[in-house]
C-alpha positions as MATLAB code, in Angstrom:
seq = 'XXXXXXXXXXXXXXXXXXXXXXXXXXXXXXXXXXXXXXXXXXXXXXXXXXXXXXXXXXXXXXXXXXXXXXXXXXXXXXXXXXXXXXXXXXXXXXXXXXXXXXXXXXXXXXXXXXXXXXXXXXXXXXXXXXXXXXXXXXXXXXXXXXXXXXXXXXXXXXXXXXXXXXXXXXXXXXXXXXXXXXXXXXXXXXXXXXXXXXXXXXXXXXXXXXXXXXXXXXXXXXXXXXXXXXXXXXXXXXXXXXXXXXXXXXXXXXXXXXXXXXXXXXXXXXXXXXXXXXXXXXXXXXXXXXXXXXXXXXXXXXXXXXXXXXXXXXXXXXXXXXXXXXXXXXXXXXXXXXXXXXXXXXXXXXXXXXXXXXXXXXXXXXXXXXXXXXXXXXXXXXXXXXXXXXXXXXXXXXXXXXXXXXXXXXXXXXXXXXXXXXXXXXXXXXXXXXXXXXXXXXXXXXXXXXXXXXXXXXXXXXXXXXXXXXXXXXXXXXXXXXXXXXXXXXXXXXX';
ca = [
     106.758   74.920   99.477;
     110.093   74.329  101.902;
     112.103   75.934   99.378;
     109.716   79.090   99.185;
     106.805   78.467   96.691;
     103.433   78.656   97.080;
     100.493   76.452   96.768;
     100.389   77.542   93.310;
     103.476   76.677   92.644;
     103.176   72.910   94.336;
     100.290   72.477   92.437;
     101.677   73.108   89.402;
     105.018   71.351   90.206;
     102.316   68.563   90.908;
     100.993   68.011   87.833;
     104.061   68.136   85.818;
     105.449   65.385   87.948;
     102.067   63.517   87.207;
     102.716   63.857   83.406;
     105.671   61.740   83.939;
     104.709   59.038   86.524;
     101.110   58.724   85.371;
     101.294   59.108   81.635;
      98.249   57.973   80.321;
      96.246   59.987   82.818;
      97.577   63.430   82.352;
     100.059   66.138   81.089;
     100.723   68.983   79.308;
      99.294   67.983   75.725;
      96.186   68.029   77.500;
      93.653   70.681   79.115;
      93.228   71.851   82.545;
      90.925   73.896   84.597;
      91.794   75.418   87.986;
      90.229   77.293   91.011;
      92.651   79.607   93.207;
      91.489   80.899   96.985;
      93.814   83.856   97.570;
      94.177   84.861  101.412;
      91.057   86.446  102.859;
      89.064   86.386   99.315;
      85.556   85.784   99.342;
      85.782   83.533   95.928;
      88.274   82.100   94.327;
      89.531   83.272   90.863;
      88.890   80.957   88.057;
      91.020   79.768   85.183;
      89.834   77.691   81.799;
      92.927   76.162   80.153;
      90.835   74.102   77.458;
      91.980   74.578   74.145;
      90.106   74.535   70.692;
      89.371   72.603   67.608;
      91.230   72.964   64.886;
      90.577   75.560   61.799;
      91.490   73.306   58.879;
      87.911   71.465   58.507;
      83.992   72.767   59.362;
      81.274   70.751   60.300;
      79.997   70.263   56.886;
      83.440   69.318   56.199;
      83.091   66.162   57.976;
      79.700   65.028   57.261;
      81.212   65.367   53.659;
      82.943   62.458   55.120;
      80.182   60.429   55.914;
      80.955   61.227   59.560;
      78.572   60.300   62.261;
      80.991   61.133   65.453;
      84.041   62.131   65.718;
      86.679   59.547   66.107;
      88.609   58.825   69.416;
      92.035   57.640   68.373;
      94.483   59.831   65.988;
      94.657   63.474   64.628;
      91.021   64.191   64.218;
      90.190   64.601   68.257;
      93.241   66.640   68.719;
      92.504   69.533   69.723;
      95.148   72.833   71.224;
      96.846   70.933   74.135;
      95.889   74.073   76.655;
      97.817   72.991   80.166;
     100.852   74.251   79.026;
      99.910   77.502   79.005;
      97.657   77.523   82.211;
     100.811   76.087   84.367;
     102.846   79.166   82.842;
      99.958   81.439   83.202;
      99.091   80.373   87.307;
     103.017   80.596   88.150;
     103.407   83.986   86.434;
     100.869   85.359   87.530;
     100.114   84.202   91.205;
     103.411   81.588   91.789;
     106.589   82.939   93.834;
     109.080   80.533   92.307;
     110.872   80.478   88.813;
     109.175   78.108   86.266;
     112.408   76.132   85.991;
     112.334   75.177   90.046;
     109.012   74.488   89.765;
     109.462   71.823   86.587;
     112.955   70.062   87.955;
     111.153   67.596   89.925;
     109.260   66.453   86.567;
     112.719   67.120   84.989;
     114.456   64.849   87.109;
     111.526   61.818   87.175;
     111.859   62.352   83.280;
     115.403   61.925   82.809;
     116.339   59.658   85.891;
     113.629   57.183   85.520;
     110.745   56.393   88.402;
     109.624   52.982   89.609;
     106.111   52.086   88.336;
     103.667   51.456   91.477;
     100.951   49.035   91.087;
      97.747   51.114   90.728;
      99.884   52.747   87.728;
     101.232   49.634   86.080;
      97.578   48.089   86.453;
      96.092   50.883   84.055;
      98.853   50.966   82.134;
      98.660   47.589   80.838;
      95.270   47.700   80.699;
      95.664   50.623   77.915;
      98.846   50.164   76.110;
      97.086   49.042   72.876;
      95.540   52.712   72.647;
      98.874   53.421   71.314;
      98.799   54.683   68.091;
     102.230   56.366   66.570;
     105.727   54.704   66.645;
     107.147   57.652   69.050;
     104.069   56.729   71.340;
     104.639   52.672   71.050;
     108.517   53.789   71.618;
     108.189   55.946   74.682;
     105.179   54.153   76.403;
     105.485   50.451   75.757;
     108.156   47.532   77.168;
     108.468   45.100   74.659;
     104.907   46.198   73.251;
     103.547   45.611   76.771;
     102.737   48.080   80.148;
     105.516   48.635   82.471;
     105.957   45.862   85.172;
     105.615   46.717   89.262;
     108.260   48.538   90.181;
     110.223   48.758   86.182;
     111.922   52.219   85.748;
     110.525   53.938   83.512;
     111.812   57.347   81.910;
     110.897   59.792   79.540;
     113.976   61.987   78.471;
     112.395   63.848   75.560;
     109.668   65.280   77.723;
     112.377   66.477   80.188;
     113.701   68.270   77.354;
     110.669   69.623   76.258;
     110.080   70.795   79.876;
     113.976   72.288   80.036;
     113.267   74.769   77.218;
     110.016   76.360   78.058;
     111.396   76.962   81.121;
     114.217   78.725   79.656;
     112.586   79.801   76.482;
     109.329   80.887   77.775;
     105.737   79.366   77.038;
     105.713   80.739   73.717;
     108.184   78.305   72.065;
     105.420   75.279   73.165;
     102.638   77.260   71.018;
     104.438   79.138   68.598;
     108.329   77.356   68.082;
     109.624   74.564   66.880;
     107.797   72.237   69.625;
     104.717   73.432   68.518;
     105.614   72.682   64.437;
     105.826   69.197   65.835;
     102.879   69.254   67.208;
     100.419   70.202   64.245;
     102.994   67.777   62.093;
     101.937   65.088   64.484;
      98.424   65.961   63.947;
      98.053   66.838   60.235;
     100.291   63.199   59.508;
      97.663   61.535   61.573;
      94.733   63.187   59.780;
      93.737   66.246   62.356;
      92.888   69.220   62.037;
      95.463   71.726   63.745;
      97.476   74.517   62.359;
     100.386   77.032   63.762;
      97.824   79.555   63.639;
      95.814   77.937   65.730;
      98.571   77.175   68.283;
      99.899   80.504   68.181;
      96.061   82.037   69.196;
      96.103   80.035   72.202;
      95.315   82.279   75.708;
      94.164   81.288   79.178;
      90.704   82.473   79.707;
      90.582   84.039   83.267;
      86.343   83.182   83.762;
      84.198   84.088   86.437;
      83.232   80.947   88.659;
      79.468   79.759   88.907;
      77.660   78.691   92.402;
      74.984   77.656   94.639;
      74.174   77.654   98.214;
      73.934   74.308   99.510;
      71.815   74.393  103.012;
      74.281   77.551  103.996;
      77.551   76.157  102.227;
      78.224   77.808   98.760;
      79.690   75.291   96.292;
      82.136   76.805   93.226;
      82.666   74.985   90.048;
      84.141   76.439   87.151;
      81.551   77.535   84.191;
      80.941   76.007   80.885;
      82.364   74.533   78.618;
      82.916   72.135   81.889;
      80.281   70.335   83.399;
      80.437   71.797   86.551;
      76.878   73.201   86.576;
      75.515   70.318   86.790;
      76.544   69.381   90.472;
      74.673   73.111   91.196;
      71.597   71.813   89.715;
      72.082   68.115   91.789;
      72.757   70.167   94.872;
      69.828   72.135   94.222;
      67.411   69.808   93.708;
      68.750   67.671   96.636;
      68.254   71.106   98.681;
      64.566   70.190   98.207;
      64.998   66.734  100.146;
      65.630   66.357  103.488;
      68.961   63.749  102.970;
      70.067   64.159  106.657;
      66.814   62.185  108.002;
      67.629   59.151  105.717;
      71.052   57.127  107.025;
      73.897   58.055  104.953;
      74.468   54.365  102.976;
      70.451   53.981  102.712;
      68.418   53.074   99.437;
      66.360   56.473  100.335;
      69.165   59.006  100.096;
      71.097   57.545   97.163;
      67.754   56.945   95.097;
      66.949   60.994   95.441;
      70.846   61.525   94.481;
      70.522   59.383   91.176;
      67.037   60.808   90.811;
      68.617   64.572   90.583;
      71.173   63.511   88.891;
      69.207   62.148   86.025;
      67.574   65.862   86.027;
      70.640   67.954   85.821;
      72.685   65.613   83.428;
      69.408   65.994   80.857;
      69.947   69.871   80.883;
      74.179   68.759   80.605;
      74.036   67.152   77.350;
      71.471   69.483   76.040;
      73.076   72.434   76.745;
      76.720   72.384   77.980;
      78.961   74.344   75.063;
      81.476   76.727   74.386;
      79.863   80.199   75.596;
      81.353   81.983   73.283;
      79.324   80.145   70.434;
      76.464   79.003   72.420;
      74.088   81.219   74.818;
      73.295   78.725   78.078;
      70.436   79.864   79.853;
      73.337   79.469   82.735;
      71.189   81.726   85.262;
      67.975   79.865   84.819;
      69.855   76.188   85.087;
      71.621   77.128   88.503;
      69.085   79.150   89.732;
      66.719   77.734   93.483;
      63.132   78.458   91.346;
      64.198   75.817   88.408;
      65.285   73.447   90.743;
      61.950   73.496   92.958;
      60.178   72.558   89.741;
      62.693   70.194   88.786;
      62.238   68.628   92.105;
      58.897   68.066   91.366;
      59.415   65.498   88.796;
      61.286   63.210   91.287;
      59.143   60.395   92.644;
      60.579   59.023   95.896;
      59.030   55.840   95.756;
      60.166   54.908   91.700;
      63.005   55.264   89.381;
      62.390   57.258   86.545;
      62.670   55.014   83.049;
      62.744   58.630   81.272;
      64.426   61.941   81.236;
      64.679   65.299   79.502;
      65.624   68.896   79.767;
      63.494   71.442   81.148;
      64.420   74.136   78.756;
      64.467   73.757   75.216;
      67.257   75.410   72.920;
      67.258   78.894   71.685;
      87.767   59.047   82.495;
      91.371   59.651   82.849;
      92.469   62.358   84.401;
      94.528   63.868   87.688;
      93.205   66.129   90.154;
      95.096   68.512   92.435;
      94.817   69.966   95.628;
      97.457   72.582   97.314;
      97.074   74.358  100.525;
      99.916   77.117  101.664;
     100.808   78.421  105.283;
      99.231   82.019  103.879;
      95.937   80.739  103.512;
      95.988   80.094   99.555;
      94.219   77.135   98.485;
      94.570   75.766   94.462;
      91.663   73.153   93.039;
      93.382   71.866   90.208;
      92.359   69.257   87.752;
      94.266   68.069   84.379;
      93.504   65.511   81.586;
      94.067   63.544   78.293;
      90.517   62.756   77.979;
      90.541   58.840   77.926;
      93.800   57.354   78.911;
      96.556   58.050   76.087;
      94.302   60.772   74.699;
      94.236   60.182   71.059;
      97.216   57.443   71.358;
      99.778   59.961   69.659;
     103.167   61.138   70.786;
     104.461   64.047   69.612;
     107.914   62.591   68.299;
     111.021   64.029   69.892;
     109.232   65.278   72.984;
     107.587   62.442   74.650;
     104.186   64.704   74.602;
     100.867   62.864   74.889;
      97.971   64.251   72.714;
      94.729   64.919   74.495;
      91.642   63.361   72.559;
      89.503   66.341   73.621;
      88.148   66.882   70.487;
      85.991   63.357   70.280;
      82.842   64.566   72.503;
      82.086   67.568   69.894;
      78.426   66.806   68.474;
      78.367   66.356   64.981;
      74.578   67.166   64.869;
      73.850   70.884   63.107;
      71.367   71.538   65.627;
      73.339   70.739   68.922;
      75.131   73.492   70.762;
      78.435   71.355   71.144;
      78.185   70.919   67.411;
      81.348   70.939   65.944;
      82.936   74.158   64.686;
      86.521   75.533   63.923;
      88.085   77.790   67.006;
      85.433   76.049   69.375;
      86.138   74.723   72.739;
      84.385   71.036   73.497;
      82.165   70.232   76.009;
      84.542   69.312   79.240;
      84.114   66.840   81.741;
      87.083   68.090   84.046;
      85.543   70.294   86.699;
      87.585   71.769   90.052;
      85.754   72.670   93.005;
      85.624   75.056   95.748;
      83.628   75.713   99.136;
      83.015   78.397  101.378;
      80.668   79.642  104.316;
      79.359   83.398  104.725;
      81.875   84.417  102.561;
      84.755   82.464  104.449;
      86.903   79.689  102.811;
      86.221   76.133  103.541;
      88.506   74.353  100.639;
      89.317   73.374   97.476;
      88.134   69.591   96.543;
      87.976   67.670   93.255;
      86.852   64.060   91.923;
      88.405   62.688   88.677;
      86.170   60.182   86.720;
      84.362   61.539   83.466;
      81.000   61.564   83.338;
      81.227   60.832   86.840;
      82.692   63.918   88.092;
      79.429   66.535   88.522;
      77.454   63.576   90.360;
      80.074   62.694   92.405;
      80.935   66.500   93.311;
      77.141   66.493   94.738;
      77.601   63.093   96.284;
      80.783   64.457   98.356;
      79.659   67.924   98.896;
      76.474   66.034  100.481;
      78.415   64.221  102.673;
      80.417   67.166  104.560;
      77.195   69.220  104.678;
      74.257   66.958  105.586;
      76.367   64.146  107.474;
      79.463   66.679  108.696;
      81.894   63.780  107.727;
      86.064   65.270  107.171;
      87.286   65.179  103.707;
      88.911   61.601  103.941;
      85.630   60.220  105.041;
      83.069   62.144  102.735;
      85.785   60.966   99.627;
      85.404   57.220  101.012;
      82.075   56.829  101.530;
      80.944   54.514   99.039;
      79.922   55.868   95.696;
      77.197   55.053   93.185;
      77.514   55.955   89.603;
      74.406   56.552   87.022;
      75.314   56.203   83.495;
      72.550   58.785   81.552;
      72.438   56.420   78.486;
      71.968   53.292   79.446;
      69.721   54.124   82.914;
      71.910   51.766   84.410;
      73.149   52.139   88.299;
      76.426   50.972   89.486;
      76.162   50.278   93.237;
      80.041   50.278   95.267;
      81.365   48.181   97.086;
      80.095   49.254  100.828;
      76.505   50.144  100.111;
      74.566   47.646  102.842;
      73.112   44.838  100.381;
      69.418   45.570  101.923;
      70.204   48.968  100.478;
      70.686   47.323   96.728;
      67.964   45.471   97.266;
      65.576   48.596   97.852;
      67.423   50.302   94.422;
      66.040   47.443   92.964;
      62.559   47.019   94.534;
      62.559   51.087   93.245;
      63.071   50.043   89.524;
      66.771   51.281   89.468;
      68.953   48.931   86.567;
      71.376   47.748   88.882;
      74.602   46.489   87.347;
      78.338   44.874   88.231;
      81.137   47.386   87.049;
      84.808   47.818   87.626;
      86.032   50.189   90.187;
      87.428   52.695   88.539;
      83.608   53.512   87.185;
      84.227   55.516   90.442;
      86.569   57.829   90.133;
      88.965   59.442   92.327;
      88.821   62.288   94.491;
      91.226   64.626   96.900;
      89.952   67.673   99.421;
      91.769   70.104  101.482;
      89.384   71.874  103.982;
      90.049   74.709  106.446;
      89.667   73.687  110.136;
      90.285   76.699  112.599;
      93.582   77.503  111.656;
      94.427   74.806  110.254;
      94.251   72.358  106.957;
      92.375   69.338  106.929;
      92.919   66.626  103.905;
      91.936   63.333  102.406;
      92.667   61.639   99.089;
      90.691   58.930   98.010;
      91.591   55.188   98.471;
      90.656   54.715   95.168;
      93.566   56.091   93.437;
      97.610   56.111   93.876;
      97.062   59.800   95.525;
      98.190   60.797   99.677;
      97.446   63.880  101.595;
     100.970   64.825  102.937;
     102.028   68.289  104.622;
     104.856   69.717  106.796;
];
């Protein structure tokens, strides 16, 4: 931004950076989704940059193989790495600087090397055995261990990599020789991929989804992201009154979990690529569902049980950039699980996303797997505004935590008017759908847990980064307003 770009731009200089200094979080073998406030809009624009599975195998294919899921580690989950092309696609299209200034900061972390800081060398360690390929073991490992505190760690390949799409264009990633090592690296590990497939890769420019939240309207980008699932929590919270219970009390975070369980039932029965799958979008997001939704929530018990109400017919980086013009970028950008599949592209230090491992391999499920189909996403940006004027991006990282922790924050600014750093502190809670188990932060009262408990909620011990992560940028008067979570290695900084 001081040398004349945008917040377009900085976000996208952002998360290039990130695919250096945070490897097994994020980068461009991976997928991102993005929502973009242009000056004076009254909604933002939307971008999908998931890619698909591969066209080599069907479904029936791999029940041939005795499949029951689709692995997590190797070719199979590969599917078309799909940031590339969105960072190429947001700078072209709405960016002021050349792609090549917006890369040399990643360029120059790549090449020159960058001290590991703690939160980083933490998770790193922790997931160093995910590596599966020599050229990932090579790249990503110090003596077949995670990077120290404070090591120097480089990445010269990828700098490379990053040097000649910026010259050559975004076409020699999906349809060059970078892109012949990728489906190489993914047909010698058993996936799925061909050039073909690479070479059909576009950014879909969709049209965002939202609710009204007691006056605010909350944007999420549609399916195949989850996104629509924080509508239906905020919607069925709408039917609450939150604000009379205190903001860390048993009350309010049992009618959270309770509408959580709700929405995330109609999630997993019905999030899917649209373009293969019709979801009865309008009817999920819309005030009348949620009222009889609402109904099955019993303020007094936890319920043991949950369904959909209509039948069929965590590592990742998020982003927020704020520019003096009144542009505002919700960014978010992932591997899937940390390391993705585990495989490095070799000769370009490129991490493969393991996207592909949350297709269903049932027949009858809409996120069944299928050649040229997008997955079900759990990456999901976010966007507010009030009688048609901006409020800000914002954005939690986490997996399946993401859509209840969108309603969790977005709950927080509205019905306890806390600034972005304090509605992404507050302490969390995190439901897991299968298990009907409830992780309780650090910070919740311990009367609170209690009550959970007396209310029949599973209540168990988990690690912190069950949590997530989150970052906002909000519009004060004429000014920005910012937080990033204390969760995570992230900082709000401006100038």
């Amino acid at each position: 931004m001081q040398e004349g770009g945008n917040a377009v731009d900085a976000v996208v200089a952002a998360a290039a950076v990130l695919d250096v200094v945070e490897p097994f979080s994020t980068g461009c073998g991976g997928d991102a989704f993005a929502l973009l406030h242009q000056p004076d809009a009254r909604s933002p624009l939307s971008f999908n940059g998931s890619g698909r599975a591969g066209s080599l195998v069907t479904l029936d294919d791999l029940l041939e193989k005795g499949w029951t899921q689709v692995p997590s580690s190797g070719g199979p989950p590969v599917t078309v790495p799909g940031a590339m092309h969105l960072w190429f696609h947001m700078v072209e299209k709405h960016g002021t600087l050349e792609m090549g200034d917006v890369l040399r900061d990643a360029i120059h972390y790549a090449e020159s090397g960058f001290p590991v800081s703690p939160i980083v060398a933490a998770s790193w360690s922790d997931v160093v055995a995910k590596l599966q390929n020599r050229a990932a073991k090579q790249t990503f490992s110090v003596r077949g261990k995670g990077p120290k505190i404070g090591e120097s760690m480089k990445n010269p390949d990828l700098a490379d990599v990053f040097k000649r799409v910026a010259e050559e264009g975004v076409e020699e990633f999906y349809s060059g020789d970078i892109a012949k090592r990728i489906v190489r690296t993914v047909r010698q590990n058993d996936g799925f991929l061909t050039m073909q497939d690479m070479k059909d890769h576009v950014t879909t420019e969709t049209e965002p989804i939202s609710t009204s939240y007691r006056g605010t309207r909350v944007y999420e980008h549609p399916p195949n992201g989850q996104g629509f699932a924080a509508l239906q929590m905020l919607n069925i919270m709408e039917e609450f009154d939150l604000k009379s219970h205190d903001s860390l009390g048993a009350e309010r975070y049992h009618l959270m979990v309770e509408a959580k369980k709700l929405a995330y039932a109609d999630l997993h029965q019905h999030n899917a690529d649209p373009d293969f799958y019709k979801i009865p979008l309008d009817t999920l997001i819309s005030k009348e569902y949620a009222k009889k939704r609402s109904s099955l929530v019993n303020p007094e018990e936890a319920a043991m049980s949950y369904s959909s109400g209509i039948s069929i017919g965590q590592d990742t980086v998020y982003l927020a950039t704020a520019d003096e013009d009144g542009r505002a970028v919700s960014f978010i950008n992932s591997l899937y699980t940390r390391f993705g599949s585990g495989l490095v592209v070799p000769g370009t230090g490129i991490k493969l996303q393991n996207r592909g491992t949350l297709f269903s391999l049932d027949p009858e499920h809409p996120n069944c797997y299928e050649p040229k189909k997008r997955p079900f996403h759990t990456i999901i940006p976010g966007a507010l505004y009030k009688e048609d004027a901006f409020l800000g991006v914002f954005g939690i990282m986490g997996g399946a935590h993401q859509a209840q922790a969108h309603a969790q924050v977005v709950s927080n600014l509205v019905d306890y008017s806390m600034r972005p750093q304090q509605a992404i502190d507050h302490p969390r809670v995190h439901h897991n759908q299968a298990s009907n188990t409830l992780a309780i932060e650090r910070g919740i009262p311990e009367m609170a847990q209690y009550q959970l408990l007396r209310l029949g909620h599973k209540v168990v011990d988990v690690a912190g980064g069950t949590f997530g992560g989150g970052q906002a940028i909000l519009r004060l008067d004429d000014v920005w307003i910012a937080g990033s979570d204390h969760r995570k290695d992230g900082m709000a900084a401006g100038y």
